[in-house]
C-alpha positions in Angstrom: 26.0 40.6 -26.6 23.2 38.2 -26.3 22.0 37.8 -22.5 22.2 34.5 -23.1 26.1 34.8 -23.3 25.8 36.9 -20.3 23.8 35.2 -17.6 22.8 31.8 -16.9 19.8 30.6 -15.8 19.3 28.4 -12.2 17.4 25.1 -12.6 14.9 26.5 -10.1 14.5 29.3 -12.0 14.3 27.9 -15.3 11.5 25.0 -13.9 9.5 27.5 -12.4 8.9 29.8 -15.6 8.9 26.0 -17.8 6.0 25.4 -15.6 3.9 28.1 -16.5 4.8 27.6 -20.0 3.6 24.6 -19.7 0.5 25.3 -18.5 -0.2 27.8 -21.3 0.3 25.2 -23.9 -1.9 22.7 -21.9 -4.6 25.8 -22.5 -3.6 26.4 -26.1 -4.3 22.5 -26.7 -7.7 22.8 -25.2 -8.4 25.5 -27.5 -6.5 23.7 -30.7 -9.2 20.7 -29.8 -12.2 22.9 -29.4 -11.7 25.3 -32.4 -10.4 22.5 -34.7 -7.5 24.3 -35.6 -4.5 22.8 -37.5 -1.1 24.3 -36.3 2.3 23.1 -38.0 5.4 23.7 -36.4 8.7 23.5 -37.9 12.3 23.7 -35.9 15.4 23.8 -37.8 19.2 24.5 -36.9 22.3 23.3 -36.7 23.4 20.1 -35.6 23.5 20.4 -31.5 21.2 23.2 -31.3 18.7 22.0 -29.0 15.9 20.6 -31.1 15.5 17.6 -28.9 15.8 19.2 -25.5 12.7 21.9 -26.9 10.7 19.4 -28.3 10.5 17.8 -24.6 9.9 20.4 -23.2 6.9 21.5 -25.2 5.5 17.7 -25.5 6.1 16.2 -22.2 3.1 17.6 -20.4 0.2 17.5 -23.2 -1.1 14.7 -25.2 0.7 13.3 -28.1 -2.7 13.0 -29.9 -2.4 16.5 -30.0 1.0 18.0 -30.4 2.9 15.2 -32.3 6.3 15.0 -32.9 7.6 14.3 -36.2 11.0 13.5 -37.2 11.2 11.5 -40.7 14.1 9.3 -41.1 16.1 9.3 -45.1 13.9 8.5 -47.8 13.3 5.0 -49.0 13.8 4.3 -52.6 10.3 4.6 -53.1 10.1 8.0 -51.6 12.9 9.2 -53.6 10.7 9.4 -56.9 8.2 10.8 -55.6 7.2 14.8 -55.6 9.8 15.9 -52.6 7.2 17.5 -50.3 5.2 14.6 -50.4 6.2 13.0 -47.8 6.1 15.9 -45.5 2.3 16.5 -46.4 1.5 13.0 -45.4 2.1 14.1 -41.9 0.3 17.4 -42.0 -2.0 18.1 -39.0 -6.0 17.3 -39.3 -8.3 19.3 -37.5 -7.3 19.9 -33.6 -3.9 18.7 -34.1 -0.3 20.4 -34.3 2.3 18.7 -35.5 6.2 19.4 -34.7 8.3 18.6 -37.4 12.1 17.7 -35.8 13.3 18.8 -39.3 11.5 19.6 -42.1 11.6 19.8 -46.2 14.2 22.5 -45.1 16.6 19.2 -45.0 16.8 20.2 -49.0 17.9 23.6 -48.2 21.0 22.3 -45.2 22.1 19.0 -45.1 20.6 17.6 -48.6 22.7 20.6 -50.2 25.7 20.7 -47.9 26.3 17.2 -48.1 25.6 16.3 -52.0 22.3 14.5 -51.5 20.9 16.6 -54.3 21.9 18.7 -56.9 22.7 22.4 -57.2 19.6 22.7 -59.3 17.0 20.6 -57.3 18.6 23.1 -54.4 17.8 26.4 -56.2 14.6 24.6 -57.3 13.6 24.2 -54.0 14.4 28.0 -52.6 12.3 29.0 -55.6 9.0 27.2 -54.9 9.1 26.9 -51.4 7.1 29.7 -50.8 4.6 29.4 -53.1 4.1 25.9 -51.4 4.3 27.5 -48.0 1.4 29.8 -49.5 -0.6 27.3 -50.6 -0.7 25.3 -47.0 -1.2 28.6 -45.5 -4.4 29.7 -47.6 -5.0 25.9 -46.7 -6.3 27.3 -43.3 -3.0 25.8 -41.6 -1.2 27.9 -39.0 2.6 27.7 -40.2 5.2 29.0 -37.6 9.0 28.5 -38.8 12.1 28.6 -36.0 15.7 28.4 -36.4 17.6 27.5 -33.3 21.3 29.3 -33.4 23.9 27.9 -31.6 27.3 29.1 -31.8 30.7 27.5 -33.1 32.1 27.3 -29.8 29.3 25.8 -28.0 28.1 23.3 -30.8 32.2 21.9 -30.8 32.1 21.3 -26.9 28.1 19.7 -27.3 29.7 17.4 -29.6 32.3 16.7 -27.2 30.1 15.9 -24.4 28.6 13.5 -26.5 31.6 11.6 -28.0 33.1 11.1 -23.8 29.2 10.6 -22.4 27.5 6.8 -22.8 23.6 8.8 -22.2 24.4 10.5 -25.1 26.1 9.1 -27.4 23.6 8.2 -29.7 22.8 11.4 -30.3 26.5 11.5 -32.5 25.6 10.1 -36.0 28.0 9.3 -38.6 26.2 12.4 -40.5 27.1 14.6 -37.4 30.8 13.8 -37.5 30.8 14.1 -41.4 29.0 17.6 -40.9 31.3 18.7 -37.9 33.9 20.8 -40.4 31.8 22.3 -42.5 30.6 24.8 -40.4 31.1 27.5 -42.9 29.1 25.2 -45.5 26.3 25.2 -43.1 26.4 29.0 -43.0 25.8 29.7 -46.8 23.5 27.5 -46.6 21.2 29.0 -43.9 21.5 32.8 -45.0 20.5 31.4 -48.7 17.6 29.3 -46.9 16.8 33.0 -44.9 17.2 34.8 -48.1 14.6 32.7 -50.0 12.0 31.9 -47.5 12.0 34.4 -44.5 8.7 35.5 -46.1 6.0 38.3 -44.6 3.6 35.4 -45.1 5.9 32.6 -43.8 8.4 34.2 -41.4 11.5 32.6 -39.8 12.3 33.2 -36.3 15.8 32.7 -34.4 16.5 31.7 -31.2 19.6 31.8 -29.9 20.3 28.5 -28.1 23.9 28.7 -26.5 21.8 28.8 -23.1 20.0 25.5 -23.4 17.5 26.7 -20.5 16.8 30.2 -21.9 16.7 29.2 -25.4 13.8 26.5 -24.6 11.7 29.2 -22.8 12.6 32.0 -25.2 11.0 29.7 -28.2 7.8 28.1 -26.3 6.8 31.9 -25.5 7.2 32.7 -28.9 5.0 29.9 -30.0 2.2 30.8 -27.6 2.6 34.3 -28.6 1.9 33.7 -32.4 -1.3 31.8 -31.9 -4.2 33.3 -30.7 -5.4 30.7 -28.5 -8.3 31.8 -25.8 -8.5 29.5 -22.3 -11.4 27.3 -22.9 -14.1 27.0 -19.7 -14.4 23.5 -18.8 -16.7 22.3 -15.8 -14.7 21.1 -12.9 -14.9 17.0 -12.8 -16.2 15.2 -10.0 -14.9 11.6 -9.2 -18.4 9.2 -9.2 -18.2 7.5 -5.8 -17.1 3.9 -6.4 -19.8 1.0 -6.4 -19.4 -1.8 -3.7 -21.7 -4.3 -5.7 -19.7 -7.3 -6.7 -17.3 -6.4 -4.1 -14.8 -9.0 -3.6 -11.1 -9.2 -2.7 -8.9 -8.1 -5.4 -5.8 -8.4 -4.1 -5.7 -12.3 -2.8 -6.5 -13.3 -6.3 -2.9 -12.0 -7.4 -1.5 -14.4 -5.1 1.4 -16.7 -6.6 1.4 -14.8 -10.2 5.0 -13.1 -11.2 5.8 -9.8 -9.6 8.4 -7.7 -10.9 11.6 -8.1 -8.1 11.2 -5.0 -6.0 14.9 -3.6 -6.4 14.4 0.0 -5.6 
């Protein structure tokens, strides 16, 4: 049985190792800046898996210049005739960036499929080709690292009933969400064909098991930092000039009479 099943993980606890996560990936985007390096990221998983709550946790202490967060929204019409990884490509990282896709092309291989927004063929298509293309960005000189977040039945059903009784999160329910809610089964042929087709040597999916929020999140930023090999960059420590006191005046009485925000809290 997973030990995610098994133990659960105290806030305190869970913060404290987040921290020092954290502080690895601030290092790893020193060295991403330095070296140039282009890193692409790609999470995929079942609806309710924990996409969102792991992309905050790796973004929410580095800069978004850096690690940027992508998450496309349904193709327009326009988009629709073009080549289908097009669109992806236009968000591909330039040097000294990484970009985190919040789904991926791999919407062809789950939801596109599952739910009828393309053909059987276009579907088989894409597991045919995607390596190759995953090849060709790879020889590019870009750093692909591919994770699956697994949740389990149980756990995604009481997830979406958190959401459906909860006003914070209730926007995370979509009308695709509830549509895809009894077709679990679908969404099960579909990943171990995806798995099948592009769980490459060169290309590699990962799973992490995400029934533990908290364990899941660290489990999958550790993996990250341990498939790059980043080195701590030396930085000289910054001093703070002293400030000047030419032109000194007072700074304060000038804001006099303008609009303040009302002080509620």
């Amino acid at each position: 049985m997973p030990k995610s099943d098994v133990e659960k993980l105290k806030r305190k606890d869970y913060e404290k190792e987040l921290e020092k996560l954290q502080v690895e990936l601030c290092h790893l985007q020193d060295w991403v800046k330095t070296t140039g390096e282009r890193i692409v990221i790609v999470l995929e998983g079942r609806d309710a898996a924990g996409k969102g709550g792991l992309i905050k946790a790796i973004s929410e202490r580095v800069s978004p210049r850096v690690f940027r967060v992508v998450a496309l929204p349904a193709p327009s019409d326009r988009q629709k005739t073009q080549m289908y990884m097009q669109r992806y490509m236009e968000h591909f990282p330039a040097a000294g960036e990484i970009a985190i896709f919040d789904r991926s092309w791999y919407n062809r291989a789950g939801v596109e499929y599952v739910m009828g927004f393309c053909t059987p063929e276009q579907h088989q298509r894409f597991l045919e080709l995607c390596p190759t293309v995953e090849r060709y960005i790879l020889d590019g000189g870009i750093r692909l690292l591919k994770i699956w977040l697994e949740v389990g039945q149980k756990e995604q059903e009481r997830r979406f009933a958190a959401r459906v009784d909860d006003p914070l999160r209730q926007w995370k329910l979509s009308p695709m969400d509830v549509k895809s809610f009894d077709r679990w089964y679908e969404y099960s042929r579909a990943r171990d064909m995806m798995l099948e087709s592009t769980d490459t040597d060169e290309a590699p999916w990962y799973i992490v098991r995400t029934d533990n929020k908290r364990r899941g999140r660290l489990n999958a930023i550790a993996h990250i930092l341990s498939k790059i090999p980043y080195k701590r960059i030396d930085k000289a420590k910054v001093k703070l000039p002293s400030r000047s006191d030419k032109r000194q005046y007072d700074d304060q009485a000038t804001l006099k009479g303008r609009r303040f925000v009302a002080e509620q809290y």
